[in-house]
C-alpha positions as CSV (number, residue, x, y, z in Angstrom):
1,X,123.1,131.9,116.9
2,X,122.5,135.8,116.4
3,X,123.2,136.2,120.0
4,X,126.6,134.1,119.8
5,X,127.6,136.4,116.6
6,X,126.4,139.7,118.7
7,X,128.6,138.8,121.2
8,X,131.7,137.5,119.3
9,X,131.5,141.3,117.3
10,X,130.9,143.0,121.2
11,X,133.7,141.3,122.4
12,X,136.0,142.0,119.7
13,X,135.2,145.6,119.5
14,X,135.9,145.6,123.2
15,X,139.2,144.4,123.0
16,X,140.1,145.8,120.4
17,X,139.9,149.5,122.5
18,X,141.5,147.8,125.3
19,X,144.4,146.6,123.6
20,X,146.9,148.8,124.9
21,X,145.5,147.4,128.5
22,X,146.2,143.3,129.7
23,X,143.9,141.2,128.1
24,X,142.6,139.1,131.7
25,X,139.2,137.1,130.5
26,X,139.4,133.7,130.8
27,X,136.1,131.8,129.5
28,X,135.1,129.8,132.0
29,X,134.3,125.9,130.2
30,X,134.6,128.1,127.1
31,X,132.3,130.0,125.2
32,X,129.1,128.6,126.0
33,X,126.5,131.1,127.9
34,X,125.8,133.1,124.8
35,X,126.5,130.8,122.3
36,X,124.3,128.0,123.5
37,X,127.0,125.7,122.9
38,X,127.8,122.7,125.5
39,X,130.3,123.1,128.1
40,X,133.7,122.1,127.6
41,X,132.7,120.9,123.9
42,X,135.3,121.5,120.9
43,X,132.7,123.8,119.7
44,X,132.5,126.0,122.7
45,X,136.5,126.2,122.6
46,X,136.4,127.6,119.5
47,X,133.9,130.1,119.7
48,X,136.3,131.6,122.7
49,X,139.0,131.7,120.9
50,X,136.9,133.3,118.4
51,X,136.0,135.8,121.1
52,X,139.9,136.8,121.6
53,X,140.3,135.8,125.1
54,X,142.9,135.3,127.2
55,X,142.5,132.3,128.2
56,X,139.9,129.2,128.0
57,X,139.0,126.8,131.1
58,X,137.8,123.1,130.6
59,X,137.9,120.3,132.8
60,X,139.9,116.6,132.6
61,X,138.9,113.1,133.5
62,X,140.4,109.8,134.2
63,X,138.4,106.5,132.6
64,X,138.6,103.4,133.8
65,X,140.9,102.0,130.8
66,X,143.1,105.8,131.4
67,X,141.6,108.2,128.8
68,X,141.9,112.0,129.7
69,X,138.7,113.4,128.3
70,X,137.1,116.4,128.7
71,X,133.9,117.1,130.5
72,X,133.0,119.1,134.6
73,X,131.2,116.8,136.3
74,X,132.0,113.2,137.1
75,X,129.1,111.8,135.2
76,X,129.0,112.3,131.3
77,X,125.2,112.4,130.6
78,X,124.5,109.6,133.4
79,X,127.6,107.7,132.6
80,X,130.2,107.8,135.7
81,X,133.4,108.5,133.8
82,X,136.1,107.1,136.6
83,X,134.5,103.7,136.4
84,X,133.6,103.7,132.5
85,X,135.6,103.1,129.7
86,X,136.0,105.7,126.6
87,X,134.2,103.6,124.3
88,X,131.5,103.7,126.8
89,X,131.1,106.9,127.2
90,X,130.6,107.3,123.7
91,X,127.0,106.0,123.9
92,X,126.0,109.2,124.6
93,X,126.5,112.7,122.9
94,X,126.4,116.6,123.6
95,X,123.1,118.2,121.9
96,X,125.5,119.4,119.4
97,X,126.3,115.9,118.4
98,X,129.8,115.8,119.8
99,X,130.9,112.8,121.8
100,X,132.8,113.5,125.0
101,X,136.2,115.0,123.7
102,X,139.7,112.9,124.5
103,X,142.0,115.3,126.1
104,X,144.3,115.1,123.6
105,X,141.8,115.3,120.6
106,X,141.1,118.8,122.5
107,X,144.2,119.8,122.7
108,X,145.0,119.1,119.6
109,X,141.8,121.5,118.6
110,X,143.5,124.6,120.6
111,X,147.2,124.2,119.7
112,X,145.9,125.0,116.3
113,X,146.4,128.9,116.9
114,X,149.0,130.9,119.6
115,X,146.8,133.2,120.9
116,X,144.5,131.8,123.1
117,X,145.8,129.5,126.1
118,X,144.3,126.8,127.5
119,X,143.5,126.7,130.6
120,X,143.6,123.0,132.2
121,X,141.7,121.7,135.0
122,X,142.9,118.5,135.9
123,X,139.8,117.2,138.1
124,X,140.1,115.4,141.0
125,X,139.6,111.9,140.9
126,X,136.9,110.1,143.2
127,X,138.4,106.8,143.1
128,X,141.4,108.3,145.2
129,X,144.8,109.9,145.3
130,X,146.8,107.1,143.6
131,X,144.3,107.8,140.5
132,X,144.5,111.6,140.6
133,X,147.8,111.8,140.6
134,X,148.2,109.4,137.2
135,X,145.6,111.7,135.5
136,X,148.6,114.5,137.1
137,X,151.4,112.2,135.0
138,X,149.5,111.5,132.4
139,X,148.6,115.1,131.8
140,X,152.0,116.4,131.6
141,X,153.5,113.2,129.4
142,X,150.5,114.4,126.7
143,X,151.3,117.8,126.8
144,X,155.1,117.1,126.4
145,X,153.7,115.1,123.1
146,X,151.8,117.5,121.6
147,X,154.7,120.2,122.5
148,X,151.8,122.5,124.1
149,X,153.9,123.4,126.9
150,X,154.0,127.2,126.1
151,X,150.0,127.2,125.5
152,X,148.6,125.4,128.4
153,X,148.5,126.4,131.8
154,X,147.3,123.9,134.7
155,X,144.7,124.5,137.5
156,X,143.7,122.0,140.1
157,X,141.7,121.6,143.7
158,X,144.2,118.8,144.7
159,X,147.0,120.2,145.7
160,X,149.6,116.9,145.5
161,X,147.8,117.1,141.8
162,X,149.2,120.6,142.0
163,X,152.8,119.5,143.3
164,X,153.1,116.6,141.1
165,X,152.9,118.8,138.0
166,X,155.5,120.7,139.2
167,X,157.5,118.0,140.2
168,X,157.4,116.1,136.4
169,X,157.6,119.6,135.1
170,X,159.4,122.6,136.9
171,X,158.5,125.2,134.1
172,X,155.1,123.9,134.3
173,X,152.7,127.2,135.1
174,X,149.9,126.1,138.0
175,X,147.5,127.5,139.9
176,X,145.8,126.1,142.4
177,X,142.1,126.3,143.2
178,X,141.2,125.3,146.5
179,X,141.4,128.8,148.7
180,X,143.2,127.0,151.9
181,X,146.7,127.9,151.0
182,X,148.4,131.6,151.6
183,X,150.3,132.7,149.2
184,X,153.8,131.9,151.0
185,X,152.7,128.8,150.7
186,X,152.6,129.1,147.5
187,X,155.3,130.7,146.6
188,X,157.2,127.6,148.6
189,X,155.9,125.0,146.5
190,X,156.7,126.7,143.4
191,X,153.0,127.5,142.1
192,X,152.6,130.3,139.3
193,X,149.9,131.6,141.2
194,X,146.5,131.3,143.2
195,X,143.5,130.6,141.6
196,X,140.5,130.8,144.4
197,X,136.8,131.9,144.1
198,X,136.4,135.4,144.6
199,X,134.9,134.7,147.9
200,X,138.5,133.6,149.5
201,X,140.3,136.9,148.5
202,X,137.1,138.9,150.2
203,X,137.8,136.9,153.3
204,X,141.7,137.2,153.1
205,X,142.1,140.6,151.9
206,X,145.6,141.1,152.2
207,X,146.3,138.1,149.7
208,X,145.8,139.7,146.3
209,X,148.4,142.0,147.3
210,X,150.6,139.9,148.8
211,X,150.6,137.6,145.7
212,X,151.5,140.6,143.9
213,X,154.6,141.1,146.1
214,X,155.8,137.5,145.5
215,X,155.6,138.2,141.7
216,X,152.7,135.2,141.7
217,X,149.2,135.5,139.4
218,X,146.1,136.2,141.0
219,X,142.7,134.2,139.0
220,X,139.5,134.7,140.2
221,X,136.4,132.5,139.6
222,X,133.8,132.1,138.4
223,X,133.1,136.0,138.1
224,X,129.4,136.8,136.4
225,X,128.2,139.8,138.4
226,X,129.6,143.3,137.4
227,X,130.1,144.5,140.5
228,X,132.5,141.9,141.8
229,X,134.4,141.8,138.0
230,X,135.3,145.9,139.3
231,X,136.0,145.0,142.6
232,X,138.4,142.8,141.2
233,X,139.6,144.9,138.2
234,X,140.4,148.0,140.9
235,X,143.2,146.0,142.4
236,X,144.2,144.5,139.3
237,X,144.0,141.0,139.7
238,X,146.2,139.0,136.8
239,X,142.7,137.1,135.5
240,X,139.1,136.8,136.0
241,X,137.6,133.4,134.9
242,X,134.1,134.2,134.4
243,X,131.0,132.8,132.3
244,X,129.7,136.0,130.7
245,X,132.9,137.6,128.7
246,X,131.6,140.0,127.3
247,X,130.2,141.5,130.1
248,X,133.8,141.3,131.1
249,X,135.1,143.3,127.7
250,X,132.6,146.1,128.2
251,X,133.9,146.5,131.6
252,X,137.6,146.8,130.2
253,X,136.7,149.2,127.6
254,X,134.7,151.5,129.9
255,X,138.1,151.5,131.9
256,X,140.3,152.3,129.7
């Protein structure tokens, strides 16, 4: 706990001196590493948007009976989420205490304040397609409900996930994750941006620039190591989605 409170004052100090400067962190399952929260917890949401980022990142799955709820892998503690129920997966709990979050109880959680956005990962389903693409429909009909358009942003590895947001919502903002498409591609299927590890853009080194030119975002994940958050910062990438933020802030204030 000391270490999640030195980092929340770091952080804020940081920012703070670089807020003349585009704010581009983007906690990565939220603020966990230093806080020794669980991933993609309420908790760990909140202590991020404590910390004054950007944005923060969690990850969406599809039950069986079609709850969105909030954990990264396809398991929750042993329990396979695509073929369990909600109620099942309540049997088990994050150390915290927290039970696997719905999706819209989250939500719910981060539309509380305007600053932070939240940064959706719709998952992609192992069942198949057909169910990925309801999580897709299903995403956008809750977000419509809970009038958290202007807040959320989408991110996805399945690209007809991708183009189905867009089709139920054109204003929708989505980024895609995968790495395999260029950014006229992009720009084609009306994407707000790429999203790819920072690996792709070193092998495809004319893309960052190129997705400049289109006027589309550049993310980067998941960015720990200082050297490759510089690289990135030198040719001004839009975001970098990384698990240590305030590693992140220091770097911005030493620019500055």
């Amino acid at each position: 706990m000391k270490h999640f409170v030195l980092g929340i004052l770091i952080l804020g100090a940081s920012l703070s001196t670089a807020s003349a400067q585009k704010n581009p962190i983007i906690a990565h399952r939220g603020a966990w590493k230093n806080t020794e929260l669980p991933q993609n917890s309420i908790a760990s949401l909140n202590a991020a948007i404590s910390e004054g980022v950007f944005g923060s990142e969690f990850d969406i799955h599809l039950t069986k009976d079609d709850i969105l709820v909030v954990n990264h892998d396809n398991d929750f503690y042993g329990i396979d989420i695509a073929t369990a129920t909600y109620q099942e997966l309540l049997a088990k709990k994050h150390p915290n205490g927290e039970s696997i979050p719905t999706a819209e109880d989250f939500l719910k959680e981060g539309l509380k304040q305007k600053k932070t956005k939240l940064i959706y990962e719709l998952k992609t389903n192992r069942l198949g397609l057909e169910r990925t693409l309801l999580a897709a429909q299903k995403s956008v009909e809750l977000v419509k409900k809970l009038k958290g358009e202007k807040m959320i942003e989408y991110i996805a590895f399945d690209y007809d996930a991708c183009k189905k947001i867009v089709e139920l919502n054109p204003k929708a903002k989505v980024h895609y994750l995968t790495g395999n498409k260029s950014p006229q591609e992009l720009k084609a299927d009306k994407m707000a941006g790429a999203d790819y590890h920072f690996s792709v853009y070193k092998k495809n080194p004319t893309w960052i620039a190129e997705l400049q030119k289109l006027k589309l975002k550049v993310n980067a994940w998941t960015v720990n190591e200082e050297a490759e958050m510089k690289n990135l910062l030198d040719q001004k990438v839009d975001y970098i989605t990384t698990d240590n933020p305030e590693l992140l802030a220091e770097l911005l204030k030493v620019k500055k």
